[in-house]
C-alpha positions as CSV (number, residue, x, y, z in Angstrom):
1,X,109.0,104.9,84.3
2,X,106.0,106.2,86.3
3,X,108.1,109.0,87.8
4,X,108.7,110.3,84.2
5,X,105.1,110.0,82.8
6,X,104.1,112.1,86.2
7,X,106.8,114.7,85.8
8,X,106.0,114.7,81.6
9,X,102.2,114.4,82.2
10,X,102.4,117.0,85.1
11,X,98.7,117.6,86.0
12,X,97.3,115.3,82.9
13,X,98.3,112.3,84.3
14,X,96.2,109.4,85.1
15,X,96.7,106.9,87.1
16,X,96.0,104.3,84.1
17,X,99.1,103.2,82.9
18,X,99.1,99.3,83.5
19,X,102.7,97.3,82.4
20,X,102.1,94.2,80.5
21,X,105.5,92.7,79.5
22,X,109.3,93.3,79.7
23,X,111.2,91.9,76.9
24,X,114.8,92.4,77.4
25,X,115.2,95.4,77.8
26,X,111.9,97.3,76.8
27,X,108.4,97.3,78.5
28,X,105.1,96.9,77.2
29,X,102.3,99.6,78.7
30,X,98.8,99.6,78.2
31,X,96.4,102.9,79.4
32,X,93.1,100.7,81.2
33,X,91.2,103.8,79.7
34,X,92.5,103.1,76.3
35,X,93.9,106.1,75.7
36,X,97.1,106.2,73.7
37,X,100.1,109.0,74.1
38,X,101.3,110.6,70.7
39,X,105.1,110.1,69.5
40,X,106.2,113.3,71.2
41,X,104.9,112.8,74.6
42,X,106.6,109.2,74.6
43,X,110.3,110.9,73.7
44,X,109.9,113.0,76.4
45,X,109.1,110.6,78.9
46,X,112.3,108.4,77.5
47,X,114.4,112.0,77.3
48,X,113.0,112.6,81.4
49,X,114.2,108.8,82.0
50,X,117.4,109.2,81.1
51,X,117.3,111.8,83.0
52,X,116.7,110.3,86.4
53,X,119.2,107.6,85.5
54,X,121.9,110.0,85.7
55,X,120.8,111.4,89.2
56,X,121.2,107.6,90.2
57,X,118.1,107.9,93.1
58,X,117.7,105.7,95.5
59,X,114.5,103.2,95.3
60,X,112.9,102.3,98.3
61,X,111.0,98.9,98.0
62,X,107.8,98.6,100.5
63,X,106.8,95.5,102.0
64,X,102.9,95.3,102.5
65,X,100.3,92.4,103.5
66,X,97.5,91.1,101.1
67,X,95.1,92.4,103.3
68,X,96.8,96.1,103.0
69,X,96.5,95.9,99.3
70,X,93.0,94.9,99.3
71,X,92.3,97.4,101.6
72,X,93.7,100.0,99.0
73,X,92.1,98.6,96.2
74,X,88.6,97.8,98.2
75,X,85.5,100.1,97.0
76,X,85.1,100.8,100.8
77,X,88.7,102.8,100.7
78,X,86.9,106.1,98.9
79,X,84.4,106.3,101.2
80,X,87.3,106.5,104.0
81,X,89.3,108.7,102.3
């Protein structure tokens, strides 16, 4: 679903998309910066979903340690950036 905000969005996107809940076979997203996306840009992230379903792509899953993902998420990560 991130893929087709970020291809939909293009340059507009923000990282700020958090999921909340799945319920069978929809998912509840929340923007952390409030903002709210308007009917249209909603059916063409859907329309650019069913897209990428059809092209059937592979999903890799990563593996990382707690300490990795603090280290991502630490203050100290965009000063070494």
């Amino acid at each position: 679903m991130l893929k087709a905000f970020k291809d939909v969005l293009g340059e507009e996107f923000k990282d700020n998309i958090e999921f909340r809940h799945v319920l069978g076979s929809s998912v509840y997203c929340e923007c952390s910066d409030g903002s709210v996306f308007s009917a249209d840009t909603l059916n063409k992230v859907e329309a650019r979903m069913r897209e990428l379903i059809v092209q059937d792509l592979k999903i890799v899953k990563n593996h990382i340690t707690s300490d990795e993902v603090d280290l991502y998420f630490s203050p100290k990560r965009a000063v070494m950036v």
